[in-house]
C-alpha positions as CSV (number, residue, x, y, z in Angstrom):
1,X,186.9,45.2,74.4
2,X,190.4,46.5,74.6
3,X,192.9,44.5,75.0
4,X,196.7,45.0,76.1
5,X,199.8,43.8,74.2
6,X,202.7,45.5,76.8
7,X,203.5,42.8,79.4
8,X,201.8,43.3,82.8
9,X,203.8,42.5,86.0
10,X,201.8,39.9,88.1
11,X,201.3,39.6,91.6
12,X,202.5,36.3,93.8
13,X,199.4,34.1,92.1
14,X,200.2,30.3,91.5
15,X,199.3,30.2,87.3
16,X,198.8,26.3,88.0
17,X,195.8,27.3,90.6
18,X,194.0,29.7,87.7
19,X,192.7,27.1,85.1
20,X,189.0,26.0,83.9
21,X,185.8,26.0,85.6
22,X,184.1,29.2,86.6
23,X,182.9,29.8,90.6
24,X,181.4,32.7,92.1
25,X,180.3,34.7,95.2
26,X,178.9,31.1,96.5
27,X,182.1,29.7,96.2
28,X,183.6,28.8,99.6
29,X,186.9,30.4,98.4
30,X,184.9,33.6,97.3
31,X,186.6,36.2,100.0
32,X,185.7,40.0,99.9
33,X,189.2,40.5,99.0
34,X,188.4,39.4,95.7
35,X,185.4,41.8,95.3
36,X,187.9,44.6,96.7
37,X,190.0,44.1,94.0
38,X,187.3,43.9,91.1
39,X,186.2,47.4,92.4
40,X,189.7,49.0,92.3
41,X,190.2,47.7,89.1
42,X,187.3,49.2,87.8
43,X,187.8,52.4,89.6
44,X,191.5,52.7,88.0
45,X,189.9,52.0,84.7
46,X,192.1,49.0,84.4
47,X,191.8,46.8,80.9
48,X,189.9,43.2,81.4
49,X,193.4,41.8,80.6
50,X,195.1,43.6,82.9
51,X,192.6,42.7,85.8
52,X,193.0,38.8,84.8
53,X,196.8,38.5,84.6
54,X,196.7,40.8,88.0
55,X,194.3,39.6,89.9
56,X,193.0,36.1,87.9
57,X,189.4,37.4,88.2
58,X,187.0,38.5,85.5
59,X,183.5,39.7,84.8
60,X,181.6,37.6,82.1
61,X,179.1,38.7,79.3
62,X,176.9,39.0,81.8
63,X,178.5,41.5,84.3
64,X,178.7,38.7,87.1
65,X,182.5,38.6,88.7
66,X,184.0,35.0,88.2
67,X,187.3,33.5,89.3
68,X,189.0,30.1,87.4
69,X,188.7,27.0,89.4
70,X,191.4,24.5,88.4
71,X,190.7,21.6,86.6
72,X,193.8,20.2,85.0
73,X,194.4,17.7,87.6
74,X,190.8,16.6,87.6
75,X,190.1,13.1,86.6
76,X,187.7,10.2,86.2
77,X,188.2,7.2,88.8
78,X,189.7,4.3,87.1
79,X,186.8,2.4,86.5
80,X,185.5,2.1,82.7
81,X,182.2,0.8,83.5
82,X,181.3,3.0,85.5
83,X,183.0,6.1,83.4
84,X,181.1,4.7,80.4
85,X,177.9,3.4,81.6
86,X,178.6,0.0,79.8
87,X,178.1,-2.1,82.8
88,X,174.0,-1.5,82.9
89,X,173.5,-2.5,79.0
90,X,170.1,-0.7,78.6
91,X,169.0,2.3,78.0
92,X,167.9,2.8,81.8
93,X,169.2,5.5,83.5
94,X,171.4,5.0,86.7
95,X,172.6,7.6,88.5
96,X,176.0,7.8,90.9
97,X,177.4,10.8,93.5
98,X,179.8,12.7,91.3
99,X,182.6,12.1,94.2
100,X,182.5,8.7,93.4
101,X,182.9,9.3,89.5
102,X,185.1,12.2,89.6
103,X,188.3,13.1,91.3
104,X,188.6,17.0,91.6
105,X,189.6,18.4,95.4
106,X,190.1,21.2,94.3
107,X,186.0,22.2,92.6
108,X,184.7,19.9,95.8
109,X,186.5,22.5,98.2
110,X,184.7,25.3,96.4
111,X,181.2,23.6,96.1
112,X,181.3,20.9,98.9
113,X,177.5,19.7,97.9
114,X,178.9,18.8,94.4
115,X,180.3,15.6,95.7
116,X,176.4,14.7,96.0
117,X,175.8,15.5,92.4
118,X,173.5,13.0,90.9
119,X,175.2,11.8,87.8
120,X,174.0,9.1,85.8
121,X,174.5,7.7,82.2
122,X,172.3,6.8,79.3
123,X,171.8,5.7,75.8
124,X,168.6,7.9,75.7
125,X,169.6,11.3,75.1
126,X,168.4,13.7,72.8
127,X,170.1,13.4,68.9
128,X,173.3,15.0,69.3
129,X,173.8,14.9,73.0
130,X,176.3,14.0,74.8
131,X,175.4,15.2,78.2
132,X,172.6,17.5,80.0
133,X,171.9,19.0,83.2
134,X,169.0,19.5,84.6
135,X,168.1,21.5,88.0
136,X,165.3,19.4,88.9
137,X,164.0,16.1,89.1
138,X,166.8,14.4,90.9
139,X,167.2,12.8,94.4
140,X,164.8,10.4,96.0
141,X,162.0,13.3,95.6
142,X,162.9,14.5,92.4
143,X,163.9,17.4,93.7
144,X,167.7,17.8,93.9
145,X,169.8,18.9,90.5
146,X,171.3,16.3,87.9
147,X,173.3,15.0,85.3
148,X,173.4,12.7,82.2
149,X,176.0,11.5,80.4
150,X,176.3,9.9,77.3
151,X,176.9,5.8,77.9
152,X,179.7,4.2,76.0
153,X,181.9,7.1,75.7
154,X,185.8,7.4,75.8
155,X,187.2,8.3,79.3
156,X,188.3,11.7,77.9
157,X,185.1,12.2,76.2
158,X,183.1,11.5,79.3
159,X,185.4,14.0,81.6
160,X,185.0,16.8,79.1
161,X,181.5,16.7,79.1
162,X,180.6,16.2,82.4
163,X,182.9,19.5,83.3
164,X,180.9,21.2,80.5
165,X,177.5,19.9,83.0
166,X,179.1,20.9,86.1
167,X,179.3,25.1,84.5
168,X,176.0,24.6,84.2
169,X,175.1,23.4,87.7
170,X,177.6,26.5,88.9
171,X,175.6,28.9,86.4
172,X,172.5,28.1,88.0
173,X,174.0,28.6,91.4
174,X,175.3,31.6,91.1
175,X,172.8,33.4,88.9
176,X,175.6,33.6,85.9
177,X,173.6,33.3,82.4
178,X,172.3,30.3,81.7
179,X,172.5,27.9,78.8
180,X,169.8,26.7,76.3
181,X,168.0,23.3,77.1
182,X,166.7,21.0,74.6
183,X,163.5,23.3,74.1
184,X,165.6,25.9,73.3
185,X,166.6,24.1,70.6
186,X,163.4,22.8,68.9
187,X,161.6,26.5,68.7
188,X,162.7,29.8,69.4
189,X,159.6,31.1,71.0
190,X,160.6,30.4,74.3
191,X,164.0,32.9,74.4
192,X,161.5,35.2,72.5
193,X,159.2,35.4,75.4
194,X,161.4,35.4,77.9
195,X,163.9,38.3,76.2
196,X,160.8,40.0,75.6
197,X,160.0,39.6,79.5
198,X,163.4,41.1,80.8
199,X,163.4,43.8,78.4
200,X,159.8,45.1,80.0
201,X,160.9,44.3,84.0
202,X,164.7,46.5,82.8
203,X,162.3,49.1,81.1
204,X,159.9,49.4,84.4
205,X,162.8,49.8,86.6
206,X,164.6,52.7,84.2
207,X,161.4,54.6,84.3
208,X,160.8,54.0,88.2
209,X,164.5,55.1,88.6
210,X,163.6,58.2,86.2
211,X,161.1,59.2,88.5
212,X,162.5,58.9,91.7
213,X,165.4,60.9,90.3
214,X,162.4,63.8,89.4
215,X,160.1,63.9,91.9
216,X,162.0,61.8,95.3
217,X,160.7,58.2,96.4
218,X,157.5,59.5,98.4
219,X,156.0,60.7,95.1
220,X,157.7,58.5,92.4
221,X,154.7,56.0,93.4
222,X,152.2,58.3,92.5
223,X,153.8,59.0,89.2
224,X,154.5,56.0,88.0
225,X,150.7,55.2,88.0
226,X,149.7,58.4,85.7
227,X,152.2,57.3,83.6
228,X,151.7,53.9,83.0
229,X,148.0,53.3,84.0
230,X,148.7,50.6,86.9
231,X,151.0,50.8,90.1
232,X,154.7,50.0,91.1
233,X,155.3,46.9,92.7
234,X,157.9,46.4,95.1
235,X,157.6,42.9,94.9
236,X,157.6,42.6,91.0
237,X,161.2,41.7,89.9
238,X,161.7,45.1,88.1
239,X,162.3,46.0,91.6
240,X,165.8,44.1,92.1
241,X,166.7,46.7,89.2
242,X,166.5,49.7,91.0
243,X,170.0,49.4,92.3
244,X,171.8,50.0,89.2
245,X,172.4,53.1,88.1
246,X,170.8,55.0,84.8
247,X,173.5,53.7,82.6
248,X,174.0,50.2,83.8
249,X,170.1,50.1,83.0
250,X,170.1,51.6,79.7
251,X,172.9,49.1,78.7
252,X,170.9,46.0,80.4
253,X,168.2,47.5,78.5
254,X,169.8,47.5,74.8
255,X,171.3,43.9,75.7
256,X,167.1,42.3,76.1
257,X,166.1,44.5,73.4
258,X,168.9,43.0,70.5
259,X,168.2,39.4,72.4
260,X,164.2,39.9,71.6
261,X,165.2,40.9,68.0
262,X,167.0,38.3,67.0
263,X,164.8,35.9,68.3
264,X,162.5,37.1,66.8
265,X,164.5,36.7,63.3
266,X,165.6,33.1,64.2
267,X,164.5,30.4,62.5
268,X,167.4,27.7,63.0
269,X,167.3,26.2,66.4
270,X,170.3,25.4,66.7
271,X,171.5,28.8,66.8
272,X,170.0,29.4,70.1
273,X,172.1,26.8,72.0
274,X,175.3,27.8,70.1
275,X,175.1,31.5,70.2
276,X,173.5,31.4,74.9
277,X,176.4,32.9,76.5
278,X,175.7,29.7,78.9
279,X,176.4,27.0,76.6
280,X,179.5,29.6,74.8
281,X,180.9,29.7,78.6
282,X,180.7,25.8,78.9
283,X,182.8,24.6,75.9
284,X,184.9,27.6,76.6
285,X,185.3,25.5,79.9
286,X,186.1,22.6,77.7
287,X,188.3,24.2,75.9
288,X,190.5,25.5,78.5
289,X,190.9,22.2,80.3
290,X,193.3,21.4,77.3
291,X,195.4,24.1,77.8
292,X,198.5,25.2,79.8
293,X,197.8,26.2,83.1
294,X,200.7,28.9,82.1
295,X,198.8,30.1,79.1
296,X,195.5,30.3,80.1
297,X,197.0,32.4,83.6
298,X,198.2,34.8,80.7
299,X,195.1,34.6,78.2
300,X,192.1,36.5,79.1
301,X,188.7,33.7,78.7
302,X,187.0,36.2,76.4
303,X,189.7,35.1,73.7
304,X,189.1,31.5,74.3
305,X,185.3,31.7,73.5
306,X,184.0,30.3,70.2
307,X,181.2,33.4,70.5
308,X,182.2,37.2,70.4
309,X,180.1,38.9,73.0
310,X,178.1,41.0,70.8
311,X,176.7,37.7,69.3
312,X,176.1,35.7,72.6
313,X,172.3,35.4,74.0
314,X,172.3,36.3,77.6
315,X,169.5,33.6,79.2
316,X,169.3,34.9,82.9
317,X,167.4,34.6,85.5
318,X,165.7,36.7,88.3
319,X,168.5,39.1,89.8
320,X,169.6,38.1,92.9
């Protein structure tokens, strides 16, 4: 990625209002405006540096446009039994609304239903833990997302990590690429299967969009099935593909095929959660929350990342 040393003159944006979580297109703040300018900037081949000092949005390793929310101000309510967990002495979950744990107006005003956030804290968390999210099982019905923190930890300690959770919870929202879960660390075969599976949906779609190109839609059916021995579904998820163009595909295409390669060469565990573009994203969140909100306005969150791009592992879901 190129990046740009001469200074850049910014437009009227408060530097205090750029800093640490990352939102989306579901963010209540998310304004077509904001997709405007992404386009322009792409259109007048403008540097990712430029864009972010200009505009303070970005696109991430995964293509999906992102804006900063801040979090500088955020800050755990003055209650250490609740911020560590220390009042329930066992190792039984209990679980809070994150409006009552954390003070943040300004991530609540983006994501109003993360003042409902089920956060609760335990001393039974996988070795090395500090916190998880998880986007089922919580709610009266099990059915609603959740976090858990780490019992017994410093006030600072607690806050970082449950802003590292909360990317997570916004990841999963808004379709960004996701990080690696505690299977993910015990055996690579899972990212193996499931880099192998979006490789083959990306590789559907490229050919579909070959033949439509050829031979028009009416007859791109028909020759899809010599081709390949079965038909086109326009239900399958190769589908949600067709709207990119030739080269966007063959580059989603490389992206899958080096993820299925190195999975397939893994053989430490841990590498998977370090290297997911998810988790990379998360401390990155961490990391920024320390900052200057004048600095980080000025520093691209590429440079902040502990993971080049080229190395990162992009989990994703369905397209949406």
């Amino acid at each position: 990625m190129k990046y740009e040393n001469a200074p850049v003159e910014y437009e009227s944006v408060d530097p205090s209002t750029q800093l640490a979580v990352f939102g989306g297109k579901k963010a209540q703040g998310w304004v077509a405006e904001i997709a405007k300018k992404l386009e322009e900037a792409k259109a007048n081949k403008m540097s990712p540096l430029s864009m972010w000092r200009r505009y303070g949005v970005m696109r991430g390793v995964d293509d999906q446009p992102r804006f900063e929310i801040p979090d500088h101000n955020a800050k755990l309510l003055d209650d250490p039994e609740k911020i560590t967990g220390q009042e329930f002495g066992s190792d039984m979950d209990t679980g809070l609304a994150m409006g009552d744990l954390l003070e943040h107006p300004r991530l609540y005003e983006q994501y109003p239903e993360l003042r409902d956030l089920e956060v609760g804290f335990s001393k039974d968390m996988y070795p090395g833990a500090a916190g998880e999210y998880y986007n089922t099982g919580g709610g009266s019905v099990g059915a609603d997302p959740y976090v858990r923190l780490l019992a017994g930890k410093p006030k600072e300690e607690s806050l970082s990590t449950l802003l590292h959770e909360v990317q997570h919870y916004l990841q999963d929202k808004e379709g960004f690429a996701r990080g690696a879960n505690s299977s993910y660390w015990r055996d690579p075969a899972p990212l193996e299967s499931e880099a192998e599976r979006m490789f083959s949906t990306v590789r559907e779609a490229r050919l579909m969009k070959d033949l439509i190109g050829k031979y028009g839609e009416g007859m791109a059916d028909k020759a899809f099935l010599e081709t390949v021995g079965y038909d086109w579904n326009p239900s399958s998820p190769s589908n949600a593909y067709l709207k990119y163009s030739p080269e966007e595909l063959r580059k989603l295409s490389d992206i899958y095929l080096k993820d299925y390669k190195r999975a397939r060469l893994m053989d430490r565990p841990g590498d998977l959660y370090h290297k997911s573009a998810g988790e990379v994203e998360a401390r990155n969140v961490q990391r920024r929350a320390k900052g200057s909100p004048f600095l980080m306005r000025d520093t691209h969150p590429r440079v902040t990342e502990d993971v080049d791009w080229i190395d990162q592992i992009l989990l994703k879901g369905n397209v949406k």
